[in-house]
C-alpha positions as CSV (number, residue, x, y, z in Angstrom):
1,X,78.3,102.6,220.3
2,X,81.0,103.5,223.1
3,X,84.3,104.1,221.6
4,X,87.5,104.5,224.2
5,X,90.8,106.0,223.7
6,X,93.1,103.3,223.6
7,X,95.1,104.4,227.0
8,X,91.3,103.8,228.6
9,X,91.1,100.2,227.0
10,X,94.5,100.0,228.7
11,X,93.0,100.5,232.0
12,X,90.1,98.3,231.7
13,X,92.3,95.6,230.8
14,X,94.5,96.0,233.6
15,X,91.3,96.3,235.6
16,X,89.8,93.0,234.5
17,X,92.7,91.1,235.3
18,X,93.3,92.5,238.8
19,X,89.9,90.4,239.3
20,X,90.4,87.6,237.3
21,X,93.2,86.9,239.2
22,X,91.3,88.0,242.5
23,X,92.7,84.6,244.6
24,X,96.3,84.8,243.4
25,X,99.3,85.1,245.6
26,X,100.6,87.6,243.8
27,X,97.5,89.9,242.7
28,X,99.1,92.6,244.9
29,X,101.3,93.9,242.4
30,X,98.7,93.6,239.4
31,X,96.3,96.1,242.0
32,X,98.9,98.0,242.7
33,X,99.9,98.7,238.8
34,X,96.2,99.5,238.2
35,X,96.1,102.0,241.2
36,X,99.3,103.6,240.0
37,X,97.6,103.9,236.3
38,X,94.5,105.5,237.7
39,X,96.4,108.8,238.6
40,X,98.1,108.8,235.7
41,X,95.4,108.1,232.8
42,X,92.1,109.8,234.6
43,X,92.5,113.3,234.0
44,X,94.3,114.6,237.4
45,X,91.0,117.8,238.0
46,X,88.1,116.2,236.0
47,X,88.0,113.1,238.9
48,X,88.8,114.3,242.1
49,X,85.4,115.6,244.7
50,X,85.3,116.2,248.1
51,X,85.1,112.9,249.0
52,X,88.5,111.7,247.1
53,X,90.5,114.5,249.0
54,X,89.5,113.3,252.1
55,X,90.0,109.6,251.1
56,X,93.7,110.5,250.0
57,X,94.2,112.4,253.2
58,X,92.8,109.2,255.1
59,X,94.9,106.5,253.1
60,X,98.1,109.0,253.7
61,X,97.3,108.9,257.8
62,X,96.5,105.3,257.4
63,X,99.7,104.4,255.5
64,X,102.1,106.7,258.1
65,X,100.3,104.9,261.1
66,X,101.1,101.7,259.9
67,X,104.1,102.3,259.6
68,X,105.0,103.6,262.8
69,X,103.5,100.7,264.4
70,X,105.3,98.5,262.0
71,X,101.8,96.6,261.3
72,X,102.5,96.0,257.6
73,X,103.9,93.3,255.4
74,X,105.9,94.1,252.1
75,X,106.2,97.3,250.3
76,X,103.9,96.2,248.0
77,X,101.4,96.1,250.6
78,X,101.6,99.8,251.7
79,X,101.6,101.5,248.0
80,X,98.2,99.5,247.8
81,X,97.4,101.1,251.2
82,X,98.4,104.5,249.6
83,X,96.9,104.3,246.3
84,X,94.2,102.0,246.1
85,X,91.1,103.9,247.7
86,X,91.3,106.6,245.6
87,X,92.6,105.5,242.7
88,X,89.9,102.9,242.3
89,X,87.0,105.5,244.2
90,X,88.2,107.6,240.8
91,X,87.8,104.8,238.8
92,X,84.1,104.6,240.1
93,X,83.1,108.2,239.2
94,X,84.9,107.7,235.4
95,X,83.0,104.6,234.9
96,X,79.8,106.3,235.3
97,X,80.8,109.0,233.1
98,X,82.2,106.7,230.4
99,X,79.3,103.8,230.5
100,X,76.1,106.4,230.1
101,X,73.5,104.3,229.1
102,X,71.4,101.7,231.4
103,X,72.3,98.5,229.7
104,X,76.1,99.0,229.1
105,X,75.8,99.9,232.9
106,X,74.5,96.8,233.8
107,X,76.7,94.3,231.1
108,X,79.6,96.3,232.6
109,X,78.8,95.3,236.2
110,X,78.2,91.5,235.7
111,X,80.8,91.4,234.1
112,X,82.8,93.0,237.2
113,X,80.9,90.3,239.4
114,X,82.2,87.5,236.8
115,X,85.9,88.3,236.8
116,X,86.1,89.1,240.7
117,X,84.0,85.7,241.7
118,X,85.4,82.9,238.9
119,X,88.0,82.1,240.6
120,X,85.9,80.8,243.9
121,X,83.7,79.6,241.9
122,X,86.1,77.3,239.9
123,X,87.5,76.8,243.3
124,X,84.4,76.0,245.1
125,X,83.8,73.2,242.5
126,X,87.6,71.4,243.2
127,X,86.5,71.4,247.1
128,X,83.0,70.0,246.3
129,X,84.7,67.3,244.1
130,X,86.9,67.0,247.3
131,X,85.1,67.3,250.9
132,X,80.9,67.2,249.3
133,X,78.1,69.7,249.3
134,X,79.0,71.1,253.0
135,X,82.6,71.6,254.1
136,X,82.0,72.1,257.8
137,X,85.9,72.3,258.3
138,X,84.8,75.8,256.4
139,X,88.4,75.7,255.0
140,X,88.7,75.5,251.2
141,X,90.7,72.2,250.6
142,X,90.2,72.4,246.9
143,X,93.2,75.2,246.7
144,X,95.9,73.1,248.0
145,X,97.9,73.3,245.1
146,X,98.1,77.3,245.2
147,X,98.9,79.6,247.5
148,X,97.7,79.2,251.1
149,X,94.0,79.1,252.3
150,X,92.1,82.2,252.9
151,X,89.5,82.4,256.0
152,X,86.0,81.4,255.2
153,X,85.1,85.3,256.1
154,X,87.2,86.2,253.6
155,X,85.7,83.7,251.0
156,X,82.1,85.1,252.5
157,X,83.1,88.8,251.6
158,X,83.9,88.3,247.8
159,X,80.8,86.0,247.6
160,X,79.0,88.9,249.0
161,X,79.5,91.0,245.5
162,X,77.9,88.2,243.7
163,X,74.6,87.8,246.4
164,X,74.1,91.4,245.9
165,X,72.7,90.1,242.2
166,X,69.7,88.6,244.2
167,X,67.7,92.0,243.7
168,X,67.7,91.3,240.1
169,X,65.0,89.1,240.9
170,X,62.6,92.4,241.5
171,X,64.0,94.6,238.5
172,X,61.1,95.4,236.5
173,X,62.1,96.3,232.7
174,X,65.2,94.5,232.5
175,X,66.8,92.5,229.8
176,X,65.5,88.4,230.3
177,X,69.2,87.4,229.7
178,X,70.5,89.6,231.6
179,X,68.3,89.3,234.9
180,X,69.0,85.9,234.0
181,X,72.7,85.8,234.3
182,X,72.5,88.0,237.4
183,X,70.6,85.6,239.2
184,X,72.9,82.7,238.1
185,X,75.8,84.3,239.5
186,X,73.6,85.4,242.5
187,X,72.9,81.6,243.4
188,X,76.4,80.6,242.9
189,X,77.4,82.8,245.4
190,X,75.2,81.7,247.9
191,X,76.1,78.0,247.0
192,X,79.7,79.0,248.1
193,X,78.5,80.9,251.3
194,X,76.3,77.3,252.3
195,X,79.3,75.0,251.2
196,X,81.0,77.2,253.5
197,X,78.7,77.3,256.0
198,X,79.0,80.9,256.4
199,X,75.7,82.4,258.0
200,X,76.5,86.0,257.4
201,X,76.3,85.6,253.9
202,X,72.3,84.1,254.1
203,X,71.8,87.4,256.1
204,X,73.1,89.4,253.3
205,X,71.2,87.7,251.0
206,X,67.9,88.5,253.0
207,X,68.8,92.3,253.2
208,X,69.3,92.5,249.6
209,X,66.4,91.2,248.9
210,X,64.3,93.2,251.1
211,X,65.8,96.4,249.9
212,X,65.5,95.0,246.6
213,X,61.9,94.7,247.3
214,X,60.9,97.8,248.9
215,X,62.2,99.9,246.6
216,X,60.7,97.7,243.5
217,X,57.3,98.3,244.6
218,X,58.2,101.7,246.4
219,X,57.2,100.3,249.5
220,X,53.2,99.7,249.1
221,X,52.8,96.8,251.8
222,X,49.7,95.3,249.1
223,X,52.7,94.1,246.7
224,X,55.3,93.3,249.6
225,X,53.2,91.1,252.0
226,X,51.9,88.2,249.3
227,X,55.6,88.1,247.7
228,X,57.1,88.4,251.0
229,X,54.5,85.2,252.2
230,X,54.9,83.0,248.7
231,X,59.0,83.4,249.3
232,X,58.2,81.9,253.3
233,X,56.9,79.3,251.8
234,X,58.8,78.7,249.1
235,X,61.8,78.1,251.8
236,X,59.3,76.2,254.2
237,X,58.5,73.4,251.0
238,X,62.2,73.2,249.9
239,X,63.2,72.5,253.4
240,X,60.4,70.3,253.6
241,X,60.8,68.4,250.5
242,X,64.4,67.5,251.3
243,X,65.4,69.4,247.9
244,X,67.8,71.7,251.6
245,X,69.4,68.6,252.2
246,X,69.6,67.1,255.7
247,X,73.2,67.7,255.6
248,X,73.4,71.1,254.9
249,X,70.8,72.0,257.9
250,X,72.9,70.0,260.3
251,X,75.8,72.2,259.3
252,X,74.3,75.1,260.5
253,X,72.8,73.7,263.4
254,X,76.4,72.5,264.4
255,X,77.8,75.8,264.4
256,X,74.8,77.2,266.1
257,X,75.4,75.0,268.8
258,X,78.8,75.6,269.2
259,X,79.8,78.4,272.0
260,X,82.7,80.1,269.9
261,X,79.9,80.1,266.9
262,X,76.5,81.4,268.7
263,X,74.3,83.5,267.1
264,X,73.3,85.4,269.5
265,X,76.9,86.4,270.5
266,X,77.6,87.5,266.9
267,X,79.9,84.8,266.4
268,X,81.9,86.5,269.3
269,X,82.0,89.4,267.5
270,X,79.8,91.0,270.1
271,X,83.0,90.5,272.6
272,X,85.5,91.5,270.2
273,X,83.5,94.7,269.3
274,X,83.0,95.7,273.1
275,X,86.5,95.2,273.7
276,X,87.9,97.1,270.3
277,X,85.5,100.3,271.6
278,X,87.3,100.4,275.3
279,X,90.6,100.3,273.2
280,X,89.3,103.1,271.3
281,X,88.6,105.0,274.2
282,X,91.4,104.8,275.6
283,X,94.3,104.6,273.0
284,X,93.2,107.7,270.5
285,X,96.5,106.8,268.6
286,X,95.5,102.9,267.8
287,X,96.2,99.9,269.8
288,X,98.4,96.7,269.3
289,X,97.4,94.9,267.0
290,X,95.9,90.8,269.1
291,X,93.6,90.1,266.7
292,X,91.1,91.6,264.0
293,X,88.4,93.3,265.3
294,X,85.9,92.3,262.5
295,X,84.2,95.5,261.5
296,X,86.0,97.7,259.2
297,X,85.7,100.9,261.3
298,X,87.1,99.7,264.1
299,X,90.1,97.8,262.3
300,X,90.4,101.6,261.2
301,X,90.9,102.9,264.7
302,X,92.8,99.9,265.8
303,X,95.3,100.5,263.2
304,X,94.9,104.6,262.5
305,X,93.0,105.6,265.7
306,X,90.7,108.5,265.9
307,X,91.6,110.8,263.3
308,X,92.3,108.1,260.5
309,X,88.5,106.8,261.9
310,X,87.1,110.6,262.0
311,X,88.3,111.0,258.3
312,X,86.7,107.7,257.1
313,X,83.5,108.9,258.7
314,X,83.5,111.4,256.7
315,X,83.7,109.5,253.2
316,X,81.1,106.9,254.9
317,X,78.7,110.1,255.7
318,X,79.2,111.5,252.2
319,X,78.5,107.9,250.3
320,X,75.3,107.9,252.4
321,X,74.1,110.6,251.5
322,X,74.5,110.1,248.1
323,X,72.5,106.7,248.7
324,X,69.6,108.2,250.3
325,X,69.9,110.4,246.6
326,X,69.4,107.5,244.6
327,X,66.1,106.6,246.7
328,X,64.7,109.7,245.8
329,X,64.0,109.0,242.4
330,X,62.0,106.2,240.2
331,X,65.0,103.6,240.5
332,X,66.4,101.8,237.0
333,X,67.4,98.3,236.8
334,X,71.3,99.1,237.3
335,X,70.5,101.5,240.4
336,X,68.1,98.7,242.0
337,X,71.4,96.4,241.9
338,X,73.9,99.4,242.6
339,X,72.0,100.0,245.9
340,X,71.5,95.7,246.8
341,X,75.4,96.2,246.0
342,X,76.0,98.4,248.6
343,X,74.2,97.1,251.3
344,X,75.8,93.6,250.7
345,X,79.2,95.2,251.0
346,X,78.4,97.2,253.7
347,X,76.5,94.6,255.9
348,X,80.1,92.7,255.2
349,X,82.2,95.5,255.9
350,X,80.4,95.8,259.4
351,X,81.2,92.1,260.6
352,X,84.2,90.9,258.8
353,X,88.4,92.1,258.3
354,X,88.1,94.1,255.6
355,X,90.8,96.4,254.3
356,X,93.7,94.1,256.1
357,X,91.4,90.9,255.2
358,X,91.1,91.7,251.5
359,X,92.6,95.3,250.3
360,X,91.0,94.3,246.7
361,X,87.5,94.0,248.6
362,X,87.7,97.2,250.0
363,X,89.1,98.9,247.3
364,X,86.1,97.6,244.7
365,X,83.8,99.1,247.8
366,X,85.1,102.6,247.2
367,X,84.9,101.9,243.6
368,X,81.4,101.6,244.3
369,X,81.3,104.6,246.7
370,X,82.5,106.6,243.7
371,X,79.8,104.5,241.1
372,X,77.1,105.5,243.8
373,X,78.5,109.2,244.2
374,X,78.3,109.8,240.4
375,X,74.8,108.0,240.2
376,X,73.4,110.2,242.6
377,X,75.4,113.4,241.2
378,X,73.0,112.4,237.9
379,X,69.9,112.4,239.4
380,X,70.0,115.3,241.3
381,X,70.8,117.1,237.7
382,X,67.8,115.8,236.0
């Protein structure tokens, strides 16, 4: 049975309700209390590798770049700049440390997906009450009577945490009830990313399950192909069947058809990512900020410009190499969803506004990083 210290319960308390309250107004201040308690409850040596130097060093350039270019909103706003990465990258390696065993691993993550997602979920509901299966004005109607209303993106990134539970679909060994209640929070989110008519997030879903897949049957093509065919036609007869309603097909056809919207163009981001590399050519100090340039690395550069970018290249070469660790070995339950996890967040993080979109998004990504780092830290003792 794992027993805490009582300033620990402390911190997982503050924790939970930095993402139970994940669409208020005013979780800054509740992420920025839990940031500030990280440094001062994890023991100040035991949590700090390579990777969390260089991520302090990076959200200290970051922070000093913004404000020098006087890109940034309260104060609030830049202490979470400051001390969110790594206080919550730490939190990431002391989780793994604390919760040892496989199955408090994997209660302890659903229950992270939970907390983070209810309140999209519960808000998803209002809008369908409000607008029907499909809101194709992809603007979330149902919040009216809270704070302002987020992008659709930036709906489609936090649903992206909860897809990521697809993969428990290809766990072998796991707990009934649990695989169970991964997949149920797995289908919700993709019911908010199609009420949304967000395409990005039916990508993710895909990827997940394909990585899911491949690493479940360690990638013998005689177990992928007939799972791979049944799940083609499972979507071919729900399509078919009308159980994909009309409606929600013509959604996505609509905003395929739409110039600003094609596919093949990204979504524009195709323009938007040529144009954000000439500016990092040219302007190795950042640029003005016009717009977003929808890919995490490059909002980097836009805002920090080549060294801020050089230093987080150097956490994202470290977390995947600690990835390609966790592939090395027969892969558990919890590591199967840890790695589906990461790829949902990175596919996201490579499209969409990320750390000025959503700093609690990005900083649950390096809390990840750091659950990944420690995973593969642990298999490369055994």
């Amino acid at each position: 049975m794992l027993i805490l210290k009582f300033k620990y319960k402390i911190l997982l308390v503050i924790f939970f309700l930095v993402l139970i309250t994940s669409l208020w107004p005013k979780n800054i201040y509740l992420l920025v209390l839990f940031s500030f308690m990280t440094y001062v409850i994890l023991p100040t040596k035991k949590w700090w590798d390579p990777t969390a130097i260089v991520l302090f060093f990076f959200s200290s350039f970051y922070l000093m770049m913004t404000v020098m270019t006087n890109q940034y909103g309260s104060g609030f706003v830049l202490l979470s700049m400051l001390m969110a990465p790594v206080g919550f990258y730490r939190f990431g390696l002391w989780l793994m440390h604390c919760f040892h065993e496989e199955k408090a691993r994997q209660k302890l993550l659903i229950a992270i997906a939970v907390c983070y997602l209810l309140p999209l979920f519960i808000l998803t509901i209002k809008d369908v009450a409000l607008v029907g299966i499909v809101n194709v004005s992809r603007v979330m109607l149902g919040d009216a009577d809270g704070g302002d209303s987020l992008a659709a993106t930036l709906y489609g990134l936090m649903a992206s945490v909860g897809i990521a539970c697809i993969s428990a679909l290809f766990t072998k060994g796991q707990n009934f009830w649990l695989r169970l209640f991964y997949i149920v929070v797995a289908l919700l989110s993709i019911f908010v990313v199609i009420h949304l008519v967000n395409r990005t997030g039916l990508v993710v879903c895909v990827c997940c399950m394909l990585v899911a897949l491949l690493f479940s049957t360690k990638m013998k093509l005689k177990q992928i192909i007939p799972i791979v065919f049944f799940l083609g036609l499972l979507t071919a007869g729900l399509a078919k069947t009308g159980i994909i309603s009309e409606e929600i097909i013509s959604a996505y056809q609509g905003r395929e058809m739409s110039a600003a919207s094609d596919v093949s163009q990204l979504g524009g981001r195709s323009d938007i990512w040529l144009d954000a590399v000439h500016q990092l050519a040219t302007h190795p100090f950042g640029w003005e900020r016009v717009r977003y340039a929808h890919n995490l690395w490059l909002d980097i550069a836009r805002i920090g410009g080549w060294f801020a970018l050089l230093l987080f290249l150097i956490v994202t070469f470290n977390w995947f190499k600690s990835c390609l660790r966790l592939t090395r070995k027969m892969l558990t339950p919890f590591v199967l969803i840890v790695l589906s996890l990461n790829t949902a967040m990175f596919l996201s993080s490579c499209v969409e506004p990320v750390i000025e979109g959503s700093m609690l998004f990005f900083s649950l990504l390096m809390m990840i990083w750091g659950v990944t780092a420690n995973l593969s830290k642990e298999i490369e003792c055994k």
